[in-house]
C-alpha positions in Angstrom: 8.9 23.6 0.9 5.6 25.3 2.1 4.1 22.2 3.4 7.4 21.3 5.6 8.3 23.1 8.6 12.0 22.1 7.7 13.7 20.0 4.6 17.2 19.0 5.6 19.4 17.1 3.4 21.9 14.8 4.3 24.8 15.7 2.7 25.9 12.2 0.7 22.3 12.5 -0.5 23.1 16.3 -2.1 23.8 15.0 -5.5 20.5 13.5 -6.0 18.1 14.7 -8.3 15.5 15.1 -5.6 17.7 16.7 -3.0 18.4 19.2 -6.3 15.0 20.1 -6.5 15.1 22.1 -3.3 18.6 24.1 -3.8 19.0 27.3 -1.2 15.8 26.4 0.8 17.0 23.2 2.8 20.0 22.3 4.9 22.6 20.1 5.4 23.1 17.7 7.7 21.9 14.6 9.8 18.3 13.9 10.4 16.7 16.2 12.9 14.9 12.7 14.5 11.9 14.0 16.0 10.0 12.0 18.3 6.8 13.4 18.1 4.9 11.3 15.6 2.8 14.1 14.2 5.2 16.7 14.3 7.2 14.7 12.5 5.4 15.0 9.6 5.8 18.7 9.1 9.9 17.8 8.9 11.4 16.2 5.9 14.5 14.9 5.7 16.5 13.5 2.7 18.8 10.4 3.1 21.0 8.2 1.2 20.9 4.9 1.0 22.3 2.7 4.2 22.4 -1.1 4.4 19.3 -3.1 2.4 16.1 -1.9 2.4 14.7 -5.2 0.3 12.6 -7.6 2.5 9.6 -9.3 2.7 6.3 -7.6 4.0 6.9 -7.3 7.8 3.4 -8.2 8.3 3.8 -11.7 6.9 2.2 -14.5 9.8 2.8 -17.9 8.8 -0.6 -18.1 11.1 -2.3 -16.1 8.1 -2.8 -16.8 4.7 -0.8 -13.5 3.6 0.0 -12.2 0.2 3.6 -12.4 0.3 4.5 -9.2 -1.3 7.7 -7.6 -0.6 8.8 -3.8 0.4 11.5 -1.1 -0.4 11.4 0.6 3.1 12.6 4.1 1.4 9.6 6.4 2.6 9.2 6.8 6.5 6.3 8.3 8.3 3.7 9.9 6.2 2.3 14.1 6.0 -1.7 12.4 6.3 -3.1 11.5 9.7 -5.1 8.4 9.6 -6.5 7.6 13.2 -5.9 3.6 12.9 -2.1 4.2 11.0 0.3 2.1 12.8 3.0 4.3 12.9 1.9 6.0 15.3 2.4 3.0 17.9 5.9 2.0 15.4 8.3 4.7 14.5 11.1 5.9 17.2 12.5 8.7 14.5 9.3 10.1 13.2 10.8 12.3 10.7 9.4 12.2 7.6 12.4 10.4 5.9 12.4 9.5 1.6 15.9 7.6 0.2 16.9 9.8 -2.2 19.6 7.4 -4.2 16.8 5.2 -6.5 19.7 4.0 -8.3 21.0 1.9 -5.5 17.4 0.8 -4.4 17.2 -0.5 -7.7 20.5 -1.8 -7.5 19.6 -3.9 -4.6 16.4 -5.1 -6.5 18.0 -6.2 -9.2 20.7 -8.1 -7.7 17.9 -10.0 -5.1 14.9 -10.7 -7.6 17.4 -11.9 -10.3 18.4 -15.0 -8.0 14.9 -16.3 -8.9 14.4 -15.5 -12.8 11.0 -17.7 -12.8 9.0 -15.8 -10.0 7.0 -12.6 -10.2 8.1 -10.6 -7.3 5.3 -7.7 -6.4 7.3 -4.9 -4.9 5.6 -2.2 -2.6 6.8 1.6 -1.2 4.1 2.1 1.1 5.2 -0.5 4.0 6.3 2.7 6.3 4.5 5.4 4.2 2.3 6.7 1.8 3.9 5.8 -1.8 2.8 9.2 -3.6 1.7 11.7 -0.9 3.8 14.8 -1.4 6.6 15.8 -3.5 9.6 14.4 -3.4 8.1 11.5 -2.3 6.4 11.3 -6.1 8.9 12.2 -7.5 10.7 9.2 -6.4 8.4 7.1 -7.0 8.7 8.4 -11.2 12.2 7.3 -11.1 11.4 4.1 -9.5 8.9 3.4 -12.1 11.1 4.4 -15.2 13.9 2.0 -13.3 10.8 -1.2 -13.2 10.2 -1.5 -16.5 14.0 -2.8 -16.9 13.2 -6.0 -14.9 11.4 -8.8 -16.4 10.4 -10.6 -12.7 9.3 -8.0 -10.7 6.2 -5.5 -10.7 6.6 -2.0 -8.5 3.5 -1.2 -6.3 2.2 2.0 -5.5 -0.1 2.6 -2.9 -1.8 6.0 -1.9 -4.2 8.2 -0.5 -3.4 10.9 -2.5 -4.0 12.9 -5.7 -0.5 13.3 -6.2 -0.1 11.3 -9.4 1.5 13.9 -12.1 4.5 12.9 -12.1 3.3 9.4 -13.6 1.5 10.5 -16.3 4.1 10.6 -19.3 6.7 8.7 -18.0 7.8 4.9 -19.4 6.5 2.6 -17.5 6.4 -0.4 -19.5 3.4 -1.9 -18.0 5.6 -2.6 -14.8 3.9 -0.2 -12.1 0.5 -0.9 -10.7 -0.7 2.2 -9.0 -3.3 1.0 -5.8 -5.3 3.5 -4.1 -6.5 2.5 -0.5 -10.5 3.3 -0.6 -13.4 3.5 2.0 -16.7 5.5 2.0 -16.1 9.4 2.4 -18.0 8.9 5.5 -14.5 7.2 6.7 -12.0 9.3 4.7 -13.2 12.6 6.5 -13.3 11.0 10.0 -10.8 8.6 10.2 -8.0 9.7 6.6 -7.3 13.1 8.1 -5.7 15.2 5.2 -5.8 12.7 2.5 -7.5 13.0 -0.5 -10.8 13.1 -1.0 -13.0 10.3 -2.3 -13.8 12.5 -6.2 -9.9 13.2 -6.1 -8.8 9.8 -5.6 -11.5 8.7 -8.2 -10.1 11.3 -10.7 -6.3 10.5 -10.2 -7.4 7.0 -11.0 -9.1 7.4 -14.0 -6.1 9.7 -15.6 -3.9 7.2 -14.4 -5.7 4.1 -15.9 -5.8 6.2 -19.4 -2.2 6.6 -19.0 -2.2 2.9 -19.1 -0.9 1.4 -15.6 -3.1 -1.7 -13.9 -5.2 -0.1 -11.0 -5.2 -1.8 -7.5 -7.6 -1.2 -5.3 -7.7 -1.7 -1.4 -10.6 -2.1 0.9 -8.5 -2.1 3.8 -9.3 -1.5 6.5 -12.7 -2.0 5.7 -14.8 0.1 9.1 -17.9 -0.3 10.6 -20.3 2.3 11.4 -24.2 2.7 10.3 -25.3 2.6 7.1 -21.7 0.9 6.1 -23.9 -1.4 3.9 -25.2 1.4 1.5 -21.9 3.2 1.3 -20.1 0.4 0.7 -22.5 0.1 -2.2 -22.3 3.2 -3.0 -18.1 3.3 -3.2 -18.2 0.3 -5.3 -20.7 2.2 -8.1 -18.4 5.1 -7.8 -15.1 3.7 -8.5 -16.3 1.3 -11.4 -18.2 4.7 -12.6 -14.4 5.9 -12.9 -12.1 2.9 -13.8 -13.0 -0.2 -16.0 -13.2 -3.1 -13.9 -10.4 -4.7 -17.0 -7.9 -2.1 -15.7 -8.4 -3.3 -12.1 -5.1 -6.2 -11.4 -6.1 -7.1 -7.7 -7.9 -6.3 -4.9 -7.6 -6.9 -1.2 -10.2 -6.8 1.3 -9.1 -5.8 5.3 -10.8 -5.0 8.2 -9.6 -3.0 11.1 -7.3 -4.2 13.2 -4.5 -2.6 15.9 -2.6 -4.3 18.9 -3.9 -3.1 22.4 -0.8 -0.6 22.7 -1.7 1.0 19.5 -4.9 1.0 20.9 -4.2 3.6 23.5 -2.3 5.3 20.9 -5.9 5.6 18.7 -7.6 7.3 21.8 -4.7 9.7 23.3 -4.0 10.9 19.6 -7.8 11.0 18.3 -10.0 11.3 20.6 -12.7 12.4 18.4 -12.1 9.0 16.6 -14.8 5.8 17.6 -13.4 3.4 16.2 -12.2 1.9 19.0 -15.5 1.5 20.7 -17.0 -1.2 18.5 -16.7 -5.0 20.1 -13.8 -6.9 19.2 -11.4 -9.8 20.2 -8.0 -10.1 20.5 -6.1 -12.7 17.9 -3.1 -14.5 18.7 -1.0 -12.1 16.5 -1.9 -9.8 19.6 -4.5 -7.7 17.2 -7.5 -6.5 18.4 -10.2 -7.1 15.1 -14.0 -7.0 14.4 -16.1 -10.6 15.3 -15.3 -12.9 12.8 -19.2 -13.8 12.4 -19.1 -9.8 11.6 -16.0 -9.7 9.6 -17.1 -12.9 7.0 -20.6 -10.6 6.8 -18.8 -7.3 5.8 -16.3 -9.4 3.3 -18.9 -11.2 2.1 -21.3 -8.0 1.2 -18.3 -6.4 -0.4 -17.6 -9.3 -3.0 -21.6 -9.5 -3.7 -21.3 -6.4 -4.9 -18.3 -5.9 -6.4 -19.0 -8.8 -8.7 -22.0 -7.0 -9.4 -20.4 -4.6 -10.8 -18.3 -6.9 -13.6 -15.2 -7.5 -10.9 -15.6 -10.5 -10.9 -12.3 -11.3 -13.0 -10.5 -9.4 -10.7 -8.2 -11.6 -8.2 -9.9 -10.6 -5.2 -7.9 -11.6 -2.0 -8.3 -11.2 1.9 -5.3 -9.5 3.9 -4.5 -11.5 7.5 -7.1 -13.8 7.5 -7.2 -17.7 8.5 -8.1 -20.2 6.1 -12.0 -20.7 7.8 -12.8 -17.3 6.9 -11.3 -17.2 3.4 -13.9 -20.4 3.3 -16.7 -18.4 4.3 -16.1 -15.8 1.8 -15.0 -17.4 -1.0 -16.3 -21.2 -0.7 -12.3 -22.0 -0.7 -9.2 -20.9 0.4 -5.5 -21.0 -0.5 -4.0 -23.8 0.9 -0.4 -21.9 1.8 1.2 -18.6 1.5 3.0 -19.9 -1.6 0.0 -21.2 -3.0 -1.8 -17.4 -3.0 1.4 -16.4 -4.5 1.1 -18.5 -7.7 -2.6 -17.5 -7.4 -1.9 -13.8 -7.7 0.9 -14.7 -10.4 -1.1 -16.7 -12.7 -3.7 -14.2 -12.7 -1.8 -11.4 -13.6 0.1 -14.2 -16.5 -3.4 -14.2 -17.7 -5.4 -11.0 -17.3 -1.8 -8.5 -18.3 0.5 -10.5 -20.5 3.6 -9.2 -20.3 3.8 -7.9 -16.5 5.4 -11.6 -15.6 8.6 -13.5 -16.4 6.7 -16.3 -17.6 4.1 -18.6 -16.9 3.8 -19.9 -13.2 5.3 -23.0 -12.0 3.0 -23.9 -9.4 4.8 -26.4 -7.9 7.7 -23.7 -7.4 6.0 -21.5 -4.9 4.7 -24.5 -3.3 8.2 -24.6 -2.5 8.9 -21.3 -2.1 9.9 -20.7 1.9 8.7 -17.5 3.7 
């Protein structure tokens, strides 16, 4: 309660075991619906479930070669205040909002993913929040996890910026939860990742998590510009593979800023202290202002130098909204369809974590796969 203003509970969610946790100190009733983004965040409100929450990632461009991983929209809005955070130019209720009822969430999982047996279905929390950033927001996320390693096609993702991993330590998980952590140098977590964790805390939550046995994801994304991004950069990569073994490490995506020209406005009004809107950059047709590619393809490429300098080499490394040319320049090759990274990032985890999949890709079934 002391880091909320207010916790109200709606009152079909007051059976839950996270609405329990708070007792005398919250109330009862609708959702206060605040429309001030950041105050927002000092409010939380519990629901229940309403209507399906399952769907594929809402950032999915069939103009992109995107990952294809799908979301539980259960968490809405987020306590931290990261200057580029979409949210801020997305959410009309800003409340900070968490599903209570996990049983039905998994419900709905289970009845969706089992219509396709064969397919690995990656399954994020973080499309509208933060997956772990407060409790009960973790605490949630434990019973997700307990519920995930009950089904054979589907793998729950965690993504953070937080410390807040406790609750995960000695629970079940079966090998079914990958816990990601959203990184950048801590000359970007103190300017632009207001109130998140720090870079040493985020490095120690992973390494107690990775001894607790889940697959580690990491996330350079959005990746930032600003001088001397080279050497820290550098630096990040030595201190993350200083914490977690490299064979731990399931995937990792590479991003670079991006925002659409409203949430542009958003950036400056909100944080004005915040430059990250002043470097050159050129508006896509998915209406998103982003770096120069010629700087972009530099900044990618520098990153995978040196992360396979550091034995990640094994890791599937992946780009996040990016066009074919560029995933050339990087890599030397691209995927040649959405579905085609899918059976990518499913035949590497098949190979690297036995067990995590159904069974062994059919690659000419995500060919086929329709998005």
């Amino acid at each position: 309660m002391k880091r909320f203003r207010s916790v109200t509970i709606h009152p079909a969610a007051a059976n839950c075991s996270l609405s329990k946790k708070f007792g005398v100190e919250a109330d009862f009733g609708p959702s206060p619906k605040i429309t001030d983004y950041r105050q927002g965040k000092k409010h939380l409100f519990i629901s229940p479930k309403q209507g399906d929450i399952f769907h594929i990632c809402a950032s999915l461009d069939r103009r992109y070669i995107c990952c294809s991983t799908h979301v539980i929209s259960h968490i809405s809005n987020c306590p931290f205040e990261c200057t580029y955070c979409f949210l801020q130019n997305y959410l009309t209720d800003t409340t900070l909002s968490v599903i209570a009822d996990t049983r039905a969430i998994l419900k709905e999982i289970k009845n969706r993913t089992s219509l396709q047996p064969w397919r690995l279905f990656r399954i994020g929390t973080w499309e509208l929040g933060d997956s772990l950033a407060v409790s009960p927001i973790n605490n949630a996320a434990a019973e997700l996890v307990s519920g995930f390693r009950k089904t054979p096609n589907c793998i729950l993702k965690l993504r953070t910026k937080s410390a807040e991993v406790e609750p995960l330590l000695n629970i079940d998980h079966g090998g079914k939860t990958v816990v990601s952590w959203t990184v950048n140098p801590p000359q970007v977590i103190v300017r632009e990742e207001i109130g998140t964790a720090g870079l040493d805390a985020r490095l120690h939550a992973m390494r107690r998590t990775a001894r607790a046995g889940y697959p580690i994801g990491l996330h350079f994304d959005p990746m930032i510009l600003f001088d001397g991004w080279e050497q820290a950069y550098e630096a990040l990569v030595r201190d993350i593979f200083s914490a977690v073994s490299p064979a731990r490490v399931i995937w990792i995506s590479i991003g670079s800023l991006r925002f659409n020209p409203e949430m542009k406005r958003k950036i400056e009004n909100n944080y004005p202290a915040s430059a990250i809107t002043a470097q050159e950059m050129v508006l896509g047709d998915d209406n998103k202002f982003r770096y120069l590619r010629p700087l972009r393809v530099r900044m990618y490429r520098h990153l995978l130098h040196i992360l396979r300098q550091h034995g990640a080499e094994e890791c599937f490394t992946y780009l996040c909204m990016e066009r074919w040319n560029v995933w050339e320049e990087v890599f030397g090759r691209y995927p040649r369809s959405i579905g085609h990274l899918d059976y990518l990032i499913a035949r590497s985890v098949w190979e690297r974590f036995p067990g995590m999949g159904p069974c062994r890709p059919e690659k000419t079934r995500y060919l086929a796969l329709e998005y």
